[in-house]
PDB file of N, CA, C and O in Angstrom, chain B, residues numbered from 101:
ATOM      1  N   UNK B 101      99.721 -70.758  88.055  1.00  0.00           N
ATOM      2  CA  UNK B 101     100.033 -72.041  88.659  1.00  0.00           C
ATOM      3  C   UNK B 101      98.846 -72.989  88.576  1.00  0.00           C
ATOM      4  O   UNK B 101      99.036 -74.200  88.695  1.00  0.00           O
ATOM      5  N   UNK B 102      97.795 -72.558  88.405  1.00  0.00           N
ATOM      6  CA  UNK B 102      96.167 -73.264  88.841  1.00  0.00           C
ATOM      7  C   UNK B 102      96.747 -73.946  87.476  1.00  0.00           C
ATOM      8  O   UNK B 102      97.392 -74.994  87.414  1.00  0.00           O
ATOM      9  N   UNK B 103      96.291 -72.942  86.206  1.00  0.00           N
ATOM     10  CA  UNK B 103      96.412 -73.816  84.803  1.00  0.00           C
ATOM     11  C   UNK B 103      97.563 -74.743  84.535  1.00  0.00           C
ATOM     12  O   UNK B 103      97.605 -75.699  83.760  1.00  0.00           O
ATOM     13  N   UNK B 104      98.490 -74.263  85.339  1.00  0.00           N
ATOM     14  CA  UNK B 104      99.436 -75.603  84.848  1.00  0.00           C
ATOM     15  C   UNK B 104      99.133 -76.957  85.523  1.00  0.00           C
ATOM     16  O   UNK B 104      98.775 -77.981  84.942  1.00  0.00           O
ATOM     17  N   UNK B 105      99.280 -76.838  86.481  1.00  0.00           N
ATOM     18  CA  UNK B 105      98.684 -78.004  87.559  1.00  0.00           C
ATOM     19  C   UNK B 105      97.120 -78.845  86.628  1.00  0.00           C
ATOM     20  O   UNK B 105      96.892 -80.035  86.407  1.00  0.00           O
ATOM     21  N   UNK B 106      96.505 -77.882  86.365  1.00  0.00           N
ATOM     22  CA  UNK B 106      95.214 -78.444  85.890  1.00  0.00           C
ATOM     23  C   UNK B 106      95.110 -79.082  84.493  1.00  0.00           C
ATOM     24  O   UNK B 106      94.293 -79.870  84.018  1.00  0.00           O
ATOM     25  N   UNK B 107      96.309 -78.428  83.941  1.00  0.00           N
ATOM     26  CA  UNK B 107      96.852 -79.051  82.142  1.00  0.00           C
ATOM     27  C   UNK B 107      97.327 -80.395  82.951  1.00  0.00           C
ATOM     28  O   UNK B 107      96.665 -81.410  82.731  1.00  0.00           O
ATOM     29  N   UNK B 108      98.362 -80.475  83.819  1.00  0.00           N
ATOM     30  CA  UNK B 108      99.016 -81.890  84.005  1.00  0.00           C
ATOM     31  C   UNK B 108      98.563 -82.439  84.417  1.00  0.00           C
ATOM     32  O   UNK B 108      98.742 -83.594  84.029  1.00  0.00           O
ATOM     33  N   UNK B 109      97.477 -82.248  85.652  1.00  0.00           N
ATOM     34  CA  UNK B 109      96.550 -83.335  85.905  1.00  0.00           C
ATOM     35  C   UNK B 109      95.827 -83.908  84.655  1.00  0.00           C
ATOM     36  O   UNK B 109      95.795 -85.138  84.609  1.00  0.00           O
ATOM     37  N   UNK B 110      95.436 -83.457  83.973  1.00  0.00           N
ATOM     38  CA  UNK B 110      94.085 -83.365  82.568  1.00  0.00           C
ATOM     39  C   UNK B 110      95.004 -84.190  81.963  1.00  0.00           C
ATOM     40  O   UNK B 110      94.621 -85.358  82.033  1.00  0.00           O
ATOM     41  N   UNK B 111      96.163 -84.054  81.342  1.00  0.00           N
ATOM     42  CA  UNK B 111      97.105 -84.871  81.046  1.00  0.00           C
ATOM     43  C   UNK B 111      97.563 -86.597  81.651  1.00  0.00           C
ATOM     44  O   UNK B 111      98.198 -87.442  81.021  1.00  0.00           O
ATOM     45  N   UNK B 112      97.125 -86.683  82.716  1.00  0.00           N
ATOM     46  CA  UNK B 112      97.952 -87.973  83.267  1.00  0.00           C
ATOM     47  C   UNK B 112      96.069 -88.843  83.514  1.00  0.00           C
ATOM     48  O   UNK B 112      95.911 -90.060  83.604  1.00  0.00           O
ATOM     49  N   UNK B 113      95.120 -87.977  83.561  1.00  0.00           N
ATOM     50  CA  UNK B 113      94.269 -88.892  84.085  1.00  0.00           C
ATOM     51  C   UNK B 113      93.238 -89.828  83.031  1.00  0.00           C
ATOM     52  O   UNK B 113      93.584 -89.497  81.898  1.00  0.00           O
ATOM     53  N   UNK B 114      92.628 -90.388  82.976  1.00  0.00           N
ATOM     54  CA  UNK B 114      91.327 -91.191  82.131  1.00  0.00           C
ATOM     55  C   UNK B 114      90.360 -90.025  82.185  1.00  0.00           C
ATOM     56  O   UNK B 114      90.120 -89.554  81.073  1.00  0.00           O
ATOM     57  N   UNK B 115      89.991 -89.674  82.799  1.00  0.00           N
ATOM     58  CA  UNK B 115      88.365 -89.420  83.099  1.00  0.00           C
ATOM     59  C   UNK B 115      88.902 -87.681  83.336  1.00  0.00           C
ATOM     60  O   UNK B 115      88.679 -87.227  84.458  1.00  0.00           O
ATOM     61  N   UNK B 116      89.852 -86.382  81.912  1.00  0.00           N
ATOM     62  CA  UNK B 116      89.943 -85.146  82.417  1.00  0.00           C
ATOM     63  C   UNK B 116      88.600 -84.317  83.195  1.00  0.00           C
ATOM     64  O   UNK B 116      88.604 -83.662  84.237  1.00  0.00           O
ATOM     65  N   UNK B 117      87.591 -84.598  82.345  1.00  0.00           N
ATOM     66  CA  UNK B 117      86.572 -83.888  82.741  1.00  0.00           C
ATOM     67  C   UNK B 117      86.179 -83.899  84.675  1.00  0.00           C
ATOM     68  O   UNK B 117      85.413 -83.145  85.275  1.00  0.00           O
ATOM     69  N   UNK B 118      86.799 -84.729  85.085  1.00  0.00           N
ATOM     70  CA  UNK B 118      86.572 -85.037  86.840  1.00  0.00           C
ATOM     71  C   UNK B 118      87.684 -83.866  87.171  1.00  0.00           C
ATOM     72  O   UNK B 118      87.486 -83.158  88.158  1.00  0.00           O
ATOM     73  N   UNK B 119      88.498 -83.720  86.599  1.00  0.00           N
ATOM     74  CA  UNK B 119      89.279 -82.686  87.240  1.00  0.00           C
ATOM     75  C   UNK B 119      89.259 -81.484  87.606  1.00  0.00           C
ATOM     76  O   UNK B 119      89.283 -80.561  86.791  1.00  0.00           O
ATOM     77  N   UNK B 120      89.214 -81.322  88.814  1.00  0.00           N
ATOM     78  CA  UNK B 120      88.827 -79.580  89.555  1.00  0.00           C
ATOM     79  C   UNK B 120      90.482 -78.848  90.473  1.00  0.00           C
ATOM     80  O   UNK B 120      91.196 -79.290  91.373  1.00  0.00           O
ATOM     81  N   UNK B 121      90.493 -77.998  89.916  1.00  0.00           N
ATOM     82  CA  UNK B 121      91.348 -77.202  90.362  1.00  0.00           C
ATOM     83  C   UNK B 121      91.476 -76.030  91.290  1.00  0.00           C
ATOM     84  O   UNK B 121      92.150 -75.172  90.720  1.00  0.00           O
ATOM     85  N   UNK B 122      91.170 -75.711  92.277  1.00  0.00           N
ATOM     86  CA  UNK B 122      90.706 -74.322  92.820  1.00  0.00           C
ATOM     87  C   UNK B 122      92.287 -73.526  93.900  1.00  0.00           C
ATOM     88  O   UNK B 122      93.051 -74.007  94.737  1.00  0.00           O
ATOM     89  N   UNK B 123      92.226 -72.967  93.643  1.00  0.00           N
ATOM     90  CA  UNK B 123      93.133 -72.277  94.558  1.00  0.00           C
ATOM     91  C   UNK B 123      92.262 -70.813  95.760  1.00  0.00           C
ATOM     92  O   UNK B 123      91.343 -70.052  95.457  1.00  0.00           O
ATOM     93  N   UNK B 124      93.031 -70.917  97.083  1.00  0.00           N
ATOM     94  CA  UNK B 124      92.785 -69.699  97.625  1.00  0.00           C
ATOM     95  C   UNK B 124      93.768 -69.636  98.590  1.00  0.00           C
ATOM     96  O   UNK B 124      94.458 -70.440  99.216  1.00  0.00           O
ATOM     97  N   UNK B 125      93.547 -67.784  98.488  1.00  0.00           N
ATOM     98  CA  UNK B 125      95.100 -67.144  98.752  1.00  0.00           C
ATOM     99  C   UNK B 125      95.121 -66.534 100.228  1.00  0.00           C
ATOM    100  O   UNK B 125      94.482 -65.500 100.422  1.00  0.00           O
ATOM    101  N   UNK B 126      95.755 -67.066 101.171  1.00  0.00           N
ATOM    102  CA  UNK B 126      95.834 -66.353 102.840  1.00  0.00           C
ATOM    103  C   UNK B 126      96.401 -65.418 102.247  1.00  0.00           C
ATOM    104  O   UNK B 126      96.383 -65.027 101.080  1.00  0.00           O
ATOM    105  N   UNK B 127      97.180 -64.918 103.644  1.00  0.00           N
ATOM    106  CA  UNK B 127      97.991 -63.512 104.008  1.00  0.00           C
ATOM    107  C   UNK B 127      99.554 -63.932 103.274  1.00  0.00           C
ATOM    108  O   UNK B 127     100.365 -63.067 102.944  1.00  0.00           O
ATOM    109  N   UNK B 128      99.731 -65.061 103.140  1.00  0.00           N
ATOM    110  CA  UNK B 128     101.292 -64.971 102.854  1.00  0.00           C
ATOM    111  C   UNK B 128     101.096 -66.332 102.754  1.00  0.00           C
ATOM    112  O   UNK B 128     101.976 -66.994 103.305  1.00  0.00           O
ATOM    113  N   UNK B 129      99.885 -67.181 102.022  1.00  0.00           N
ATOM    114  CA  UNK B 129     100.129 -68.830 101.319  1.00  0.00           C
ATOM    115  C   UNK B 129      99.131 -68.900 100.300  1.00  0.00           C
ATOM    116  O   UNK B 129      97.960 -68.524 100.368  1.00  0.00           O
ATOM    117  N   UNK B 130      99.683 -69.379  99.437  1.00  0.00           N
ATOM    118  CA  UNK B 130      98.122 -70.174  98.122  1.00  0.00           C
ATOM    119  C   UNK B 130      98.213 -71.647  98.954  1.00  0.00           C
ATOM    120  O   UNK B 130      99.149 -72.270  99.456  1.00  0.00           O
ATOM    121  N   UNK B 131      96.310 -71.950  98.805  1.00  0.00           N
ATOM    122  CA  UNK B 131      96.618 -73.470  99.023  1.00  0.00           C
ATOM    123  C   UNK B 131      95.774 -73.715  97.605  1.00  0.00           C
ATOM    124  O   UNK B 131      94.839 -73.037  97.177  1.00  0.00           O
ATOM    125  N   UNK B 132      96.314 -74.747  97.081  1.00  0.00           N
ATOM    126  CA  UNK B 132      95.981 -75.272  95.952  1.00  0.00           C
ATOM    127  C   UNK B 132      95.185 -76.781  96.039  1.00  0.00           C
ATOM    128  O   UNK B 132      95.627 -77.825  96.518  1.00  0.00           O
ATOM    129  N   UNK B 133      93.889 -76.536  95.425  1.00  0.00           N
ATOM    130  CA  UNK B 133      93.234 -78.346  95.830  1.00  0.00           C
ATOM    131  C   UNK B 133      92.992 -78.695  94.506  1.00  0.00           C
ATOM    132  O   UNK B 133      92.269 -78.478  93.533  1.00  0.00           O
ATOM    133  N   UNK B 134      94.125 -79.466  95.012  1.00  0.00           N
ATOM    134  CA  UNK B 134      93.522 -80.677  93.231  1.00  0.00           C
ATOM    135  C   UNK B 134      92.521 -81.902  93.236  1.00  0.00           C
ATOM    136  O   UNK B 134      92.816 -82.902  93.890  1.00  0.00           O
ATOM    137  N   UNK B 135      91.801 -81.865  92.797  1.00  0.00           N
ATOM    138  CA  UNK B 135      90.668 -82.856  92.973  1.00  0.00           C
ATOM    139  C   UNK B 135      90.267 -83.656  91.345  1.00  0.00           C
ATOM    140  O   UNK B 135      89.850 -83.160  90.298  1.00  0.00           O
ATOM    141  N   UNK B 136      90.619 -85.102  91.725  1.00  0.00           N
ATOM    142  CA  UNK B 136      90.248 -86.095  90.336  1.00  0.00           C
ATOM    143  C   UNK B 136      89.328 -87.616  91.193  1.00  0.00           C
ATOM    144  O   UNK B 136      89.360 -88.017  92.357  1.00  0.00           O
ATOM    145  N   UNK B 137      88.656 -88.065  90.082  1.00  0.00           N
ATOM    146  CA  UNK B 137      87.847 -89.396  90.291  1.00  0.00           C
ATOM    147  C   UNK B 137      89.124 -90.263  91.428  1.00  0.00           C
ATOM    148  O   UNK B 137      90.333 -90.078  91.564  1.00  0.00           O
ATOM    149  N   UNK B 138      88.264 -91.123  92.015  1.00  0.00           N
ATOM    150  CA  UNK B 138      88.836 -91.853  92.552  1.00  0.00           C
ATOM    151  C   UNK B 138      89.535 -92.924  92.170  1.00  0.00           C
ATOM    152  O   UNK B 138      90.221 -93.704  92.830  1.00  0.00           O
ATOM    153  N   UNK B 139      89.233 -92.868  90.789  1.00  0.00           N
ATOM    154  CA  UNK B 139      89.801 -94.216  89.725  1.00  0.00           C
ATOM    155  C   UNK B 139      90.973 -93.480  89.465  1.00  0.00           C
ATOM    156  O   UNK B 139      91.906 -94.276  89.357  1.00  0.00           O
ATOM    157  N   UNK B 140      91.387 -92.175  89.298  1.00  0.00           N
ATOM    158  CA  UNK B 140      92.360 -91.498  88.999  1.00  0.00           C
ATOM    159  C   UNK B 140      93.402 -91.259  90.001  1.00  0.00           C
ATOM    160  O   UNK B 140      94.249 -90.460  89.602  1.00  0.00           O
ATOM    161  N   UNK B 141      93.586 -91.699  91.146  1.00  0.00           N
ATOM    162  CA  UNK B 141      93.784 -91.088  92.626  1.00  0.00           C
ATOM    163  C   UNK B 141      95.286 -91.515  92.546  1.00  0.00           C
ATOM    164  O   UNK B 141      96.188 -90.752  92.891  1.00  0.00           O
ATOM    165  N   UNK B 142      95.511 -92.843  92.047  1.00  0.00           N
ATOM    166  CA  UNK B 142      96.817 -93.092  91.670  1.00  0.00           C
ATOM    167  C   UNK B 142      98.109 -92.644  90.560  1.00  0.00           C
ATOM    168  O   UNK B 142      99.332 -92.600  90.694  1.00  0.00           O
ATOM    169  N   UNK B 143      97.170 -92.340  89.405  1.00  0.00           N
ATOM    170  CA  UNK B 143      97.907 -91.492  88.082  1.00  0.00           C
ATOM    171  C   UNK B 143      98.525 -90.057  89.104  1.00  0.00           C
ATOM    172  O   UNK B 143      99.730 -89.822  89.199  1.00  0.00           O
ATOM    173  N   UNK B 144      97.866 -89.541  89.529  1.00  0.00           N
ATOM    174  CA  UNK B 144      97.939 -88.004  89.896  1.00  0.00           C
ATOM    175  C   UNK B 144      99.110 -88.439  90.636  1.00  0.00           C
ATOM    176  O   UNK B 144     100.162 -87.842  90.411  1.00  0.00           O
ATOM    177  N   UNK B 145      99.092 -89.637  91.709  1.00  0.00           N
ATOM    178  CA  UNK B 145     100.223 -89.751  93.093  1.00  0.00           C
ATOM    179  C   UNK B 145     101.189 -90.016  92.740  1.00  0.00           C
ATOM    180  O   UNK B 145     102.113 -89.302  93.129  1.00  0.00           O
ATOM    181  N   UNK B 146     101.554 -91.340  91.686  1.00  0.00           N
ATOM    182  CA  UNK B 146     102.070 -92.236  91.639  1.00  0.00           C
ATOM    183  C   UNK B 146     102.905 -93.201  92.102  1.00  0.00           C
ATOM    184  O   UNK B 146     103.482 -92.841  93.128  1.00  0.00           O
ATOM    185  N   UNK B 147     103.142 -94.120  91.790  1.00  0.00           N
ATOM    186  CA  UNK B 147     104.149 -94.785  92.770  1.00  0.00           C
ATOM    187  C   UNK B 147     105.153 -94.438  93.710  1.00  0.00           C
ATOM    188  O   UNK B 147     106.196 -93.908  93.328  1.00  0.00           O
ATOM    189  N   UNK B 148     104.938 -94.681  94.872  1.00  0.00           N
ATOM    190  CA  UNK B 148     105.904 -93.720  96.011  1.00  0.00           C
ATOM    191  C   UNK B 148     105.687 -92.436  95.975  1.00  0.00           C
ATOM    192  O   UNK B 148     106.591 -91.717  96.401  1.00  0.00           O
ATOM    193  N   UNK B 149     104.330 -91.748  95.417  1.00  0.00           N
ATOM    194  CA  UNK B 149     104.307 -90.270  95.608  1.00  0.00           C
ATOM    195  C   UNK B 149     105.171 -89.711  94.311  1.00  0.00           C
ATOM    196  O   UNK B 149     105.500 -88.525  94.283  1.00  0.00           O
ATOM    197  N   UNK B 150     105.364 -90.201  93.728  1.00  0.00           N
ATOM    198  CA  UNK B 150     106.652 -89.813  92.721  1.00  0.00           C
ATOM    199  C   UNK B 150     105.735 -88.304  92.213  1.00  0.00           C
ATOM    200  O   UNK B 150     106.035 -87.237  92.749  1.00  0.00           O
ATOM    201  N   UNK B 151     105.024 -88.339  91.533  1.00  0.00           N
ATOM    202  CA  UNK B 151     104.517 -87.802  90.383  1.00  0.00           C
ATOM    203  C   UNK B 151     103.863 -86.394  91.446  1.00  0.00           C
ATOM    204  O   UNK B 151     104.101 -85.209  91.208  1.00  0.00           O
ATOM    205  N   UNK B 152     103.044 -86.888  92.579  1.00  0.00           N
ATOM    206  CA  UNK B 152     102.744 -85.600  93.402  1.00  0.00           C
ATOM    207  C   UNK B 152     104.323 -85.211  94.289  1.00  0.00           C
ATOM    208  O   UNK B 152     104.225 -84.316  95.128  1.00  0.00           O
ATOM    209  N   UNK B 153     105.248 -85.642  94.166  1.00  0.00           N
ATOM    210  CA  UNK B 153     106.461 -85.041  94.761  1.00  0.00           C
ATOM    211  C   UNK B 153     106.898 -83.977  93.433  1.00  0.00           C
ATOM    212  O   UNK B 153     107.344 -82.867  93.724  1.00  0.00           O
ATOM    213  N   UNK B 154     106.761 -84.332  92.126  1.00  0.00           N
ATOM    214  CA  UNK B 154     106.996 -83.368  91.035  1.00  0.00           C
ATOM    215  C   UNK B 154     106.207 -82.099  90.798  1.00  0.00           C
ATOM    216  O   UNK B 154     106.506 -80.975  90.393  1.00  0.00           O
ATOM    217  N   UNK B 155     104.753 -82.859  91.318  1.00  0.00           N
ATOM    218  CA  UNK B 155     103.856 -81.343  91.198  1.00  0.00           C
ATOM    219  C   UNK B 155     104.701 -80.435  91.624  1.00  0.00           C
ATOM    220  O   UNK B 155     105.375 -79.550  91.096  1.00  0.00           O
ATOM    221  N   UNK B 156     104.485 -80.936  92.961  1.00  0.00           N
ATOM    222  CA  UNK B 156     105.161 -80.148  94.018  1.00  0.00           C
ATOM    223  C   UNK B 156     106.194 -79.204  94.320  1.00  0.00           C
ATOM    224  O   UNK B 156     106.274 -78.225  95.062  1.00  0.00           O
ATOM    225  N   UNK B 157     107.108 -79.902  93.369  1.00  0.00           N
ATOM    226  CA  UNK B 157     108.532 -79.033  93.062  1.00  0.00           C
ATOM    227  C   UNK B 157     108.438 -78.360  91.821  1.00  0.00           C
ATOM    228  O   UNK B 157     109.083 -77.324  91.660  1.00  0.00           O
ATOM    229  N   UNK B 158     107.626 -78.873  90.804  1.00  0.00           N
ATOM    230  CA  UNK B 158     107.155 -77.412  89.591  1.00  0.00           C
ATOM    231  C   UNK B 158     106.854 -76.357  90.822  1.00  0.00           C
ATOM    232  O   UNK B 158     107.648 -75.437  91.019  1.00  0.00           O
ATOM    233  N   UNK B 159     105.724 -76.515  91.614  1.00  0.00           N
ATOM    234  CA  UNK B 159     104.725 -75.512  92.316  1.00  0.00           C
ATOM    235  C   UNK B 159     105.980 -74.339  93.180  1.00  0.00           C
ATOM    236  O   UNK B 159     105.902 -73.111  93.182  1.00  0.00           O
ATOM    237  N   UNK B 160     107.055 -75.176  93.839  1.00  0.00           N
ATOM    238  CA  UNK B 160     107.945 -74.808  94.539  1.00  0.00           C
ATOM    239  C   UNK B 160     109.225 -73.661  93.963  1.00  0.00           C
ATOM    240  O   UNK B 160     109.885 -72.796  94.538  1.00  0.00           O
ATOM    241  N   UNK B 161     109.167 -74.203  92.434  1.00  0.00           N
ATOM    242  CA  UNK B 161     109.813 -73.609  91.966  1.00  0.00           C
ATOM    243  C   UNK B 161     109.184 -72.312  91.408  1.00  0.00           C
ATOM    244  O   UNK B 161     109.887 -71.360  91.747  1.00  0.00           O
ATOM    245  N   UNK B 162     108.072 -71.911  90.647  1.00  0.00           N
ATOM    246  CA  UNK B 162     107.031 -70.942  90.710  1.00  0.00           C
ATOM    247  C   UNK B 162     106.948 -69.918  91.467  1.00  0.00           C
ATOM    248  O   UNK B 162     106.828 -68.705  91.291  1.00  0.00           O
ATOM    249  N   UNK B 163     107.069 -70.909  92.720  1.00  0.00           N
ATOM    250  CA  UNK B 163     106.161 -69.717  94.012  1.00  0.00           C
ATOM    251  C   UNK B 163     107.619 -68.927  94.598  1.00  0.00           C
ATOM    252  O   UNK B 163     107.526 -67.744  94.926  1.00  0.00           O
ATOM    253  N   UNK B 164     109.086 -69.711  94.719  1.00  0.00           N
ATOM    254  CA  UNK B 164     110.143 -68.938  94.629  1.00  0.00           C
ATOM    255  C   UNK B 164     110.034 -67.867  94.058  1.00  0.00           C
ATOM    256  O   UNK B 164     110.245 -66.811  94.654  1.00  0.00           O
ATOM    257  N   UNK B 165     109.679 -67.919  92.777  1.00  0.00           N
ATOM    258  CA  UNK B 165     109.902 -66.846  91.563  1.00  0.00           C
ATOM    259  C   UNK B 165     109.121 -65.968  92.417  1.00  0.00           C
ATOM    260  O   UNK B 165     109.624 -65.224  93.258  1.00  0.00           O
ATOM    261  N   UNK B 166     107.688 -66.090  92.142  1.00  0.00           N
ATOM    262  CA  UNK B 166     106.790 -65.078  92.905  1.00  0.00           C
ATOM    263  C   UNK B 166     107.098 -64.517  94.435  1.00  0.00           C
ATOM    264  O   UNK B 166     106.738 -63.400  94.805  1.00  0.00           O
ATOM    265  N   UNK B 167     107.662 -65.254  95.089  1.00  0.00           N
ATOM    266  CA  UNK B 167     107.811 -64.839  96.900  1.00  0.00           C
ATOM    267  C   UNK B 167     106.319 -65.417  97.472  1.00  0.00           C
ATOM    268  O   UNK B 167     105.448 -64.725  97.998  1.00  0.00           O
ATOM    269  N   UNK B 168     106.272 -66.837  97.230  1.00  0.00           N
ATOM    270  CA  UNK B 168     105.160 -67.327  97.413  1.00  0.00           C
ATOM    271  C   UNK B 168     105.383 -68.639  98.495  1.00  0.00           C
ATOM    272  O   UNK B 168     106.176 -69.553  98.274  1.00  0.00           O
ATOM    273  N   UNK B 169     104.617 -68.550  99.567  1.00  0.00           N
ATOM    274  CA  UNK B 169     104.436 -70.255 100.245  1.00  0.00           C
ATOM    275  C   UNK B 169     103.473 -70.503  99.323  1.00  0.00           C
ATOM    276  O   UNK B 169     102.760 -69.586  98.915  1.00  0.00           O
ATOM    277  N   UNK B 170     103.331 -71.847  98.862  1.00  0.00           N
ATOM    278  CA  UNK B 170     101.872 -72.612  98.272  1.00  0.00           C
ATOM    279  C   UNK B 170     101.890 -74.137  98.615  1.00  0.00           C
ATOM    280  O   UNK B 170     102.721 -75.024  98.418  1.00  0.00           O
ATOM    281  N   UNK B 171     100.618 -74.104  99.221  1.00  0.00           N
ATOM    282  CA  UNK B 171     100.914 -75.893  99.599  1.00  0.00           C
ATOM    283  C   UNK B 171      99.629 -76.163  98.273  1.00  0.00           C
ATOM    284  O   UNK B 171      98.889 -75.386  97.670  1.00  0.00           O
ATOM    285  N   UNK B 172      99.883 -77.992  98.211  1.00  0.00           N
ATOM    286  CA  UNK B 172      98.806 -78.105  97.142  1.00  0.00           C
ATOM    287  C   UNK B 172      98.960 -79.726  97.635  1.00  0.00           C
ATOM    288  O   UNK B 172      99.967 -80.389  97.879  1.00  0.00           O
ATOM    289  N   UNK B 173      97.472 -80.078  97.674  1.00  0.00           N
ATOM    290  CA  UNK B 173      96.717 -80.988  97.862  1.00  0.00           C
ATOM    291  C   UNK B 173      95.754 -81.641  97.246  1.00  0.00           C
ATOM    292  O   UNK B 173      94.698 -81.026  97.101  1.00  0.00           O
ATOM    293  N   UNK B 174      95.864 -83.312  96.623  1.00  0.00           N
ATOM    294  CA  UNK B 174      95.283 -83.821  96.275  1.00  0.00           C
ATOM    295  C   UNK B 174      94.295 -84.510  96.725  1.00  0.00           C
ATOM    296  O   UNK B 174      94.500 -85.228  97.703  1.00  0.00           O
ATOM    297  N   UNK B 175      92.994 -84.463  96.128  1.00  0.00           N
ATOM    298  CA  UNK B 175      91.737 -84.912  97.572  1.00  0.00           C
ATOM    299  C   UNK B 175      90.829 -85.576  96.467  1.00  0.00           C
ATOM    300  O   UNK B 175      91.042 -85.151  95.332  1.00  0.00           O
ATOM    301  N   UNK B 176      90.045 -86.352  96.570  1.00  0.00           N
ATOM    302  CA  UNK B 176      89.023 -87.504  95.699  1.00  0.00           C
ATOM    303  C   UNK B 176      88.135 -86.811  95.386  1.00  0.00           C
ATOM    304  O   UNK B 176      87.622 -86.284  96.373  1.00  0.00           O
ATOM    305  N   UNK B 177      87.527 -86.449  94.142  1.00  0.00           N
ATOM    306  CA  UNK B 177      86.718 -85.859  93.522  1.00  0.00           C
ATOM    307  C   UNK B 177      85.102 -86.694  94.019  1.00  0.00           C
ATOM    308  O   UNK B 177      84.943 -87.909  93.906  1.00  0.00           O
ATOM    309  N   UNK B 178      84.109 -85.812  94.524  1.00  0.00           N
ATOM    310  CA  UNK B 178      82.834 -86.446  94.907  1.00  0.00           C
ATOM    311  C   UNK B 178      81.826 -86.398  93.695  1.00  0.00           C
ATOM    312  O   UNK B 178      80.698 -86.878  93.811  1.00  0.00           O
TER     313      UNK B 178
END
């Protein structure tokens, strides 16, 4: 899930190299942090959330498969 998320971010943004991906796993959740430039903050969201509502439901659909909660969060690269 990390690499896909991190191909599509790398994909939608200007500046791939800002892009950080990390995941870590509780007892029964992945949380996933996606992190890009702040110039990028909008590509990743997009209008009305559109584009992070899609992550989201790739991620959703995945973690079904697996028997997985995963939340995933986009946060401004420092």
């Amino acid at each position: 899930m990390v690499e896909l998320i991190e191909y599509i971010a790398k994909s939608l943004v200007d500046d791939p190299s800002s892009v950080d991906v990390t995941s870590t796993k509780n007892s029964d959740t992945v949380d996933i942090v996606l992190k890009v430039a702040s110039t990028d903050m909008g590509k990743v969201i997009g209008k009305q959330g559109k584009i992070a509502k899609a992550l989201r439901a790739i991620i959703k659909a995945i973690s079904l498969k697996e028997d997985l909660k995963v939340n995933l969060e986009i946060e401004e690269n420092k």
